[in-house]
C-alpha positions as CSV (number, residue, x, y, z in Angstrom):
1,X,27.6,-55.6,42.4
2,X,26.3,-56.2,46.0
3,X,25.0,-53.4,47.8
4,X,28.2,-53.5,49.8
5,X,30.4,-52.8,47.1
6,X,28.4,-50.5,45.2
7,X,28.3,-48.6,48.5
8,X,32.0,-48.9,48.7
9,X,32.5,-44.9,49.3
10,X,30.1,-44.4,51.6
11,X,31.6,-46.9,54.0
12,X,35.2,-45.7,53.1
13,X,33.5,-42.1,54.7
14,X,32.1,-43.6,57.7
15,X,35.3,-45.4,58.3
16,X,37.4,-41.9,58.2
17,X,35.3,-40.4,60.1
18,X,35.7,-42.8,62.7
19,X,39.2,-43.3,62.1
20,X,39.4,-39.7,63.2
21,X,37.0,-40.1,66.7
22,X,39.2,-43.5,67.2
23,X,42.8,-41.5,67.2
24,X,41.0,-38.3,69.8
25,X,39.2,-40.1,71.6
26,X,40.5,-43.6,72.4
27,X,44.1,-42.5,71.9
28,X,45.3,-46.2,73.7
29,X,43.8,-48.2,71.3
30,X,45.3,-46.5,68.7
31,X,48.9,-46.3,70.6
32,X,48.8,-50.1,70.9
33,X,47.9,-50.7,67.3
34,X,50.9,-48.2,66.4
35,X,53.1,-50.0,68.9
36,X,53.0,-53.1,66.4
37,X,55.8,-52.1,63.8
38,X,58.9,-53.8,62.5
39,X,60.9,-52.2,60.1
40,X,58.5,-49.1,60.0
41,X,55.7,-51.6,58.6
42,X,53.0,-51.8,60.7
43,X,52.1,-55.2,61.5
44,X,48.1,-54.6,61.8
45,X,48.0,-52.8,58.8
46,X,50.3,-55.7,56.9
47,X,48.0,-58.5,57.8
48,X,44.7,-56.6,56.9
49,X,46.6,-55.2,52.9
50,X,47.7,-59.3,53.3
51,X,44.0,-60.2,53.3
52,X,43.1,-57.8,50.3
53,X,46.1,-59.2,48.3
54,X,45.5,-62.7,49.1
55,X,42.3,-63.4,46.7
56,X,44.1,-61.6,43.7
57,X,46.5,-63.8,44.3
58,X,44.4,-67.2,44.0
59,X,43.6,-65.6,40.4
60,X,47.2,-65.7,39.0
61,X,47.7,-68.3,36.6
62,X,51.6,-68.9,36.2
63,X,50.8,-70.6,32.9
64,X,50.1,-67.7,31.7
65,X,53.1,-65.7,32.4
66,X,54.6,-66.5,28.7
67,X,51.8,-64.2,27.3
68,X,52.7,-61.4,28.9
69,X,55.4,-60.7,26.5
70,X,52.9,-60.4,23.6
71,X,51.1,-57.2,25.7
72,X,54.4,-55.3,26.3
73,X,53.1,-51.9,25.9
74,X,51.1,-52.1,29.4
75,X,54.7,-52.7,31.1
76,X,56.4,-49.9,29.1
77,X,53.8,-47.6,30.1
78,X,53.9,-47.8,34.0
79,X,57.3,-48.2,33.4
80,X,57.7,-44.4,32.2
81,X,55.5,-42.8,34.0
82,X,56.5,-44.2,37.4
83,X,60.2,-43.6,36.7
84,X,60.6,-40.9,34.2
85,X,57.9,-38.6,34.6
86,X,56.3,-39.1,37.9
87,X,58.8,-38.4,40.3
88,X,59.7,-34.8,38.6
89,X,56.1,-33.6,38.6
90,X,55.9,-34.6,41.8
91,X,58.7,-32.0,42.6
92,X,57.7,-29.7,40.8
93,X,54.1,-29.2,42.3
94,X,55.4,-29.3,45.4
95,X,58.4,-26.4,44.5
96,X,55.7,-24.3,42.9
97,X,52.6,-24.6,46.0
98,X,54.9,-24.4,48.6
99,X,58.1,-22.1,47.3
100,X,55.3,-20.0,45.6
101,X,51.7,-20.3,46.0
102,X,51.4,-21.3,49.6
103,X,54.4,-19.1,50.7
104,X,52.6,-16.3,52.3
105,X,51.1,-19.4,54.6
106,X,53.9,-21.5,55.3
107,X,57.6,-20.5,57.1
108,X,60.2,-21.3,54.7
109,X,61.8,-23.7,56.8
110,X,58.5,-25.8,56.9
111,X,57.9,-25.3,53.1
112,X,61.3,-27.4,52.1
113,X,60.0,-30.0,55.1
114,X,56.8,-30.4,53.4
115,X,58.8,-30.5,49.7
116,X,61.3,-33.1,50.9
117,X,58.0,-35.5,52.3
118,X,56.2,-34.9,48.4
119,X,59.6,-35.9,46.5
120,X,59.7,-38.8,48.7
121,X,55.8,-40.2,47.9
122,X,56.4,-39.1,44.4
123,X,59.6,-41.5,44.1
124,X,58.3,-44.7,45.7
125,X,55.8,-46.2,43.7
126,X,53.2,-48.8,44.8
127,X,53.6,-52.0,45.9
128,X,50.8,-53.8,47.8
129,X,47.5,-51.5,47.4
130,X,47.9,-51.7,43.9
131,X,46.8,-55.5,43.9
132,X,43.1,-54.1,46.0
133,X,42.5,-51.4,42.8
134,X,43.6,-54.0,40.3
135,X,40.9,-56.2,41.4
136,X,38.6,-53.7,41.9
137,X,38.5,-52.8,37.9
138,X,39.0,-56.6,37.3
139,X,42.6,-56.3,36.1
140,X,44.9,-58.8,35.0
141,X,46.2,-61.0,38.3
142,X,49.4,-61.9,36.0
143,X,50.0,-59.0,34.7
144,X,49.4,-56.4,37.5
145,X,51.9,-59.2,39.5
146,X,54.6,-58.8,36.7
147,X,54.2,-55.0,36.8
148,X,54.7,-54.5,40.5
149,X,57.4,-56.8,40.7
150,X,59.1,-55.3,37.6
151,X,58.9,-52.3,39.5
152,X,60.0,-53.1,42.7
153,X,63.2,-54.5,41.3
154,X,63.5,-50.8,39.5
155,X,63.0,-49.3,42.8
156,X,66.0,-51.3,44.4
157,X,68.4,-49.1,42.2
158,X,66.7,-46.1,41.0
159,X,64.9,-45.0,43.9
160,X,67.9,-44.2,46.1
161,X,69.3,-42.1,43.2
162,X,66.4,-40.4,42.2
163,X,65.5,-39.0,45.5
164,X,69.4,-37.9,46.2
165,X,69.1,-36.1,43.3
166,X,65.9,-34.3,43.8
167,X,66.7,-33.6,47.6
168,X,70.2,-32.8,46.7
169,X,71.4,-35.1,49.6
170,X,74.1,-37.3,49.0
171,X,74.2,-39.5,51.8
172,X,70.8,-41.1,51.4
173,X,70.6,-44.6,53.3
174,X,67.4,-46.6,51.8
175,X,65.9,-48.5,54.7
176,X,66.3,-51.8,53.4
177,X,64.6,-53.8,55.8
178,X,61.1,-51.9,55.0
179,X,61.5,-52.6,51.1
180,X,62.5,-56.2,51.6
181,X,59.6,-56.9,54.3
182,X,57.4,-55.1,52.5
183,X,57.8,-57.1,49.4
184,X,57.8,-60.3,51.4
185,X,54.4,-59.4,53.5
186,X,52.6,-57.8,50.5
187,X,53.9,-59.7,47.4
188,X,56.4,-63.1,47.9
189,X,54.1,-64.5,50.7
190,X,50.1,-63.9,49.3
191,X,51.4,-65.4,45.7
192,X,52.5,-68.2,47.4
193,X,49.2,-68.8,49.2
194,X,47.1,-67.8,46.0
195,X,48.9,-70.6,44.3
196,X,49.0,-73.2,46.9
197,X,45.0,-72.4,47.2
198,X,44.6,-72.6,43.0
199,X,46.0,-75.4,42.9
200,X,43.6,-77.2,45.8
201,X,40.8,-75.9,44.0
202,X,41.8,-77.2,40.9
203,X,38.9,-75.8,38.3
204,X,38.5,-72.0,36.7
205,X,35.6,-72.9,37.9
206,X,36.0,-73.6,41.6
207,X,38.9,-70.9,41.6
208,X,36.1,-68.0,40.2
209,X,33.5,-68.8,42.8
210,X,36.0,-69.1,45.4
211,X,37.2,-65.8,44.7
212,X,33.8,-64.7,44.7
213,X,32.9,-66.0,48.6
214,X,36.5,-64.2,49.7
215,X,36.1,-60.6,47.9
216,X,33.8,-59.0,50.6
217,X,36.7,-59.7,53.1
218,X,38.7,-58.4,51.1
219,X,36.4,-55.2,51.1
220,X,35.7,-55.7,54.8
221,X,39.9,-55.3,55.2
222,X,40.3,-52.2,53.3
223,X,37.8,-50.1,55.3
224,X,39.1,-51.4,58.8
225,X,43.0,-50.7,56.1
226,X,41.3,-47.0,56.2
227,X,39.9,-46.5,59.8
228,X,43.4,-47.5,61.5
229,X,45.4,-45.3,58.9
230,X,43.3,-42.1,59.7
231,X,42.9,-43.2,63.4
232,X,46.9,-43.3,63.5
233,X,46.9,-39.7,62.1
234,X,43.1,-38.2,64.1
235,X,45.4,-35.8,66.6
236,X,47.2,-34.3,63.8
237,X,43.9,-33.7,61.3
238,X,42.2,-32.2,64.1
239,X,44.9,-29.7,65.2
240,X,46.6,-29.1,61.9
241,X,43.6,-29.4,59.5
242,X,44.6,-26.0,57.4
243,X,48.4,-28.2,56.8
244,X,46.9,-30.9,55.8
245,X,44.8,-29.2,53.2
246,X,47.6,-27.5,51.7
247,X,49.7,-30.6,51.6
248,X,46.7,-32.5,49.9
249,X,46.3,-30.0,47.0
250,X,49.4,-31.3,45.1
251,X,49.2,-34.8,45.9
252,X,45.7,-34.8,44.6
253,X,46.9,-33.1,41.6
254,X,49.8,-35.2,41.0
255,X,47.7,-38.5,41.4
256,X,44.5,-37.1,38.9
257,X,47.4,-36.1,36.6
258,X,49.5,-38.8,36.5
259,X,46.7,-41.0,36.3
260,X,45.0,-39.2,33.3
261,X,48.8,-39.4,31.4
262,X,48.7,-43.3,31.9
263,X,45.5,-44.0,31.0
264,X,45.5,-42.3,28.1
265,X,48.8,-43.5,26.9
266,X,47.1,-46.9,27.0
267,X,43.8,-46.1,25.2
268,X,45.9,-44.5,22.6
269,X,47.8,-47.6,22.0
270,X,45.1,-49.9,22.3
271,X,45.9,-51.8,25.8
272,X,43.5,-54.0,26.8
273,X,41.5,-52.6,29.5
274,X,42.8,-55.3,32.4
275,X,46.2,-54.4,31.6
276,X,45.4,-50.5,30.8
277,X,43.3,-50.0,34.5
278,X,46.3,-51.9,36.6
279,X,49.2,-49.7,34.6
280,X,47.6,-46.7,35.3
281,X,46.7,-47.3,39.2
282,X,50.3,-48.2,39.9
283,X,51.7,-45.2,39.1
284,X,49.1,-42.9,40.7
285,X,49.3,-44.5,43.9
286,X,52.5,-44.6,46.4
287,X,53.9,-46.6,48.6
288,X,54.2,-45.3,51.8
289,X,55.4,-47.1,53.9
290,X,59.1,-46.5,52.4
291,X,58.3,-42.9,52.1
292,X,57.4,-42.8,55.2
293,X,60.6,-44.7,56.3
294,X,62.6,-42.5,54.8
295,X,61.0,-39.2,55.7
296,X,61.7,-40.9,59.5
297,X,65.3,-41.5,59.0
298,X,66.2,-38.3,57.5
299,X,64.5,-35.9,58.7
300,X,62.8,-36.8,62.0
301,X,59.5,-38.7,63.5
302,X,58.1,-35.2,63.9
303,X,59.3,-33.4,61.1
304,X,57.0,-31.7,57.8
305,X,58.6,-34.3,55.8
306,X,56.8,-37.4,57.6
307,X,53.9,-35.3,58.0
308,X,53.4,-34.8,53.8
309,X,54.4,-38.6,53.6
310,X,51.6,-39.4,56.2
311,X,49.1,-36.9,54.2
312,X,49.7,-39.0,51.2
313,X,48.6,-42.0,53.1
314,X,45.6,-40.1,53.9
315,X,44.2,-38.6,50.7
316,X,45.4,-41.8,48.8
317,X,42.5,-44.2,49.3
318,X,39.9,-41.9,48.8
319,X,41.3,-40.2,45.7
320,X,42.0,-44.0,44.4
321,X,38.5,-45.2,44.6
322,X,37.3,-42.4,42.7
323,X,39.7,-43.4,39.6
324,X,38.5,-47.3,40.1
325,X,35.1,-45.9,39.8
326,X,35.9,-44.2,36.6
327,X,38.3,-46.6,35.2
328,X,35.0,-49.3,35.5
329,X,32.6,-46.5,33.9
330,X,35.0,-46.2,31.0
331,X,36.1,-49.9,30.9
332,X,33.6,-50.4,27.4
333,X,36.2,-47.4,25.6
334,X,38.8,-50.2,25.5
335,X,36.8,-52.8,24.0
């Protein structure tokens, strides 16, 4: 690895850190950058994931999509944890910090806020950072394309459902418009450039080094990914830093947890490590922006729910690269 990259973390810091002196003290810059939003997707923050996705994408070989049936157990995996367990751990760390452990700290009014927001990340999946950590532990491109997709179509019918249940509200509206313009911006339209670009370079070979020359940009947009997120959020770290520490615990236990169920589901039944890595990411990670969304419509632009749906925004990326980093440490197990 270059230095860059095996200095990943510290400039992930450095870039909260200013994210954080970017949102107090140059509050316009960060107003404008927040102004850019269609369908509760930020547009900055779309074309810089859009840049991380894109040279994963040149990697996906559509030839090879007609092997993926012969790995099936890699699919089945994500596919039970993201649906069947993780959303119901999810609730039920946040029911037991916040009904129970946090209680003598948090109103109980606030406490349900804050439960609502956690249901909400624990129901929704990933969709687009999953591609960044999936090329990070050199996953699959094919696969880990199959496995968000697969998932997103899931998400389409169960997620609505799920989260009705959990919340106990029955007139749930699912913002459509962020789920279909997420999937275009992060998924339909990168895949589309990754092939056009495959197929101009025309070699594994050319394809490989090419991939090679884009990755630090790809680096180079997740860090400036990290700055604006925390920058969007500095005010509210700063004047509600003992909240957000609270909210973070059972994220940060949900995420370690579910993460450590996948993974070793897959080493038990001997998934290859570029499928086994991917599988395990997807679940562990969310994606926000529908949370978010949905917190928004609900319950309020300032309410505790968007608050815990913005948390998980902020504990995600840093609690991610530590699982890349141990995924890549214990990528020789699977062999």
């Amino acid at each position: 690895m270059s230095i860059f990259e095996r200095y990943l973390s510290l400039w992930i810091a450095l870039a909260m850190g200013a994210g954080i002196l970017l949102g107090n003290f140059a509050p316009a810059v960060i107003t404008a950058i927040a102004a850019a939003e269609v369908a509760s997707v930020n547009l900055v923050v779309a074309v810089l994931i859009w840049a991380m996705v894109y040279p994963m994408m040149v990697g996906v070989d559509p030839a090879s999509l007609r092997n993926v049936a012969k790995q099936p157990r890699g699919l089945m995996i994500t596919l039970v944890v993201n649906w069947l367990i993780k959303p119901f751990t999810m609730a039920a760390l946040a029911v037991l910090f916040f009904q129970y452990i946090f209680a003598p700290w948090i109103p109980p009014e606030d406490a349900m806020q804050y439960i609502a927001g956690l249901i909400l990340l624990g129901a929704a999946p990933c969709t687009a950072m999953v591609f960044v950590w999936s090329q990070l532990t050199r996953g699959d491109e094919t696969y880990t394309l199959l496995q968000v997709s697969v998932n997103d179509l899931i998400m389409v019918i169960a997620f609505a459902p799920i989260v009705a249940f959990l919340l106990g509200v029955t007139d749930l509206t699912v913002p459509w418009s962020t789920l279909v313009l997420s999937v275009v911006l992060f998924i339909a339209l990168p895949l589309v450039a990754g092939l056009i670009t495959r197929k101009q370079l025309g070699s594994l070979e050319a394809i490989s080094a090419f991939q090679a020359r884009v990755k630090p940009y790809s680096m180079v947009g997740l860090i400036v990914t990290v700055m604006i997120l925390f920058g969007l959020q500095g005010q509210v770290i700063v004047s509600k830093p003992f909240i957000i520490v609270l909210i973070a615990v059972p994220i940060i236990l949900q995420s370690y947890g579910i993460f450590a169920i996948a993974y070793a589901a897959a080493f038990a039944l001997k998934v290859p490590h570029r499928i086994a890595a991917p599988c395990a990411l997807i679940g562990t990670s969310n994606f926000f922006e529908l949370a978010v969304a949905v917190a928004i419509s609900l319950f309020g632009l300032n309410s505790g729910a968007a608050l815990a749906t913005v948390v998980g925004v902020l504990v995600e990326v840093p609690v991610m690269l530590t699982l890349v980093a141990f995924a890549n440490r214990t990528r020789v197990r699977f062999t």
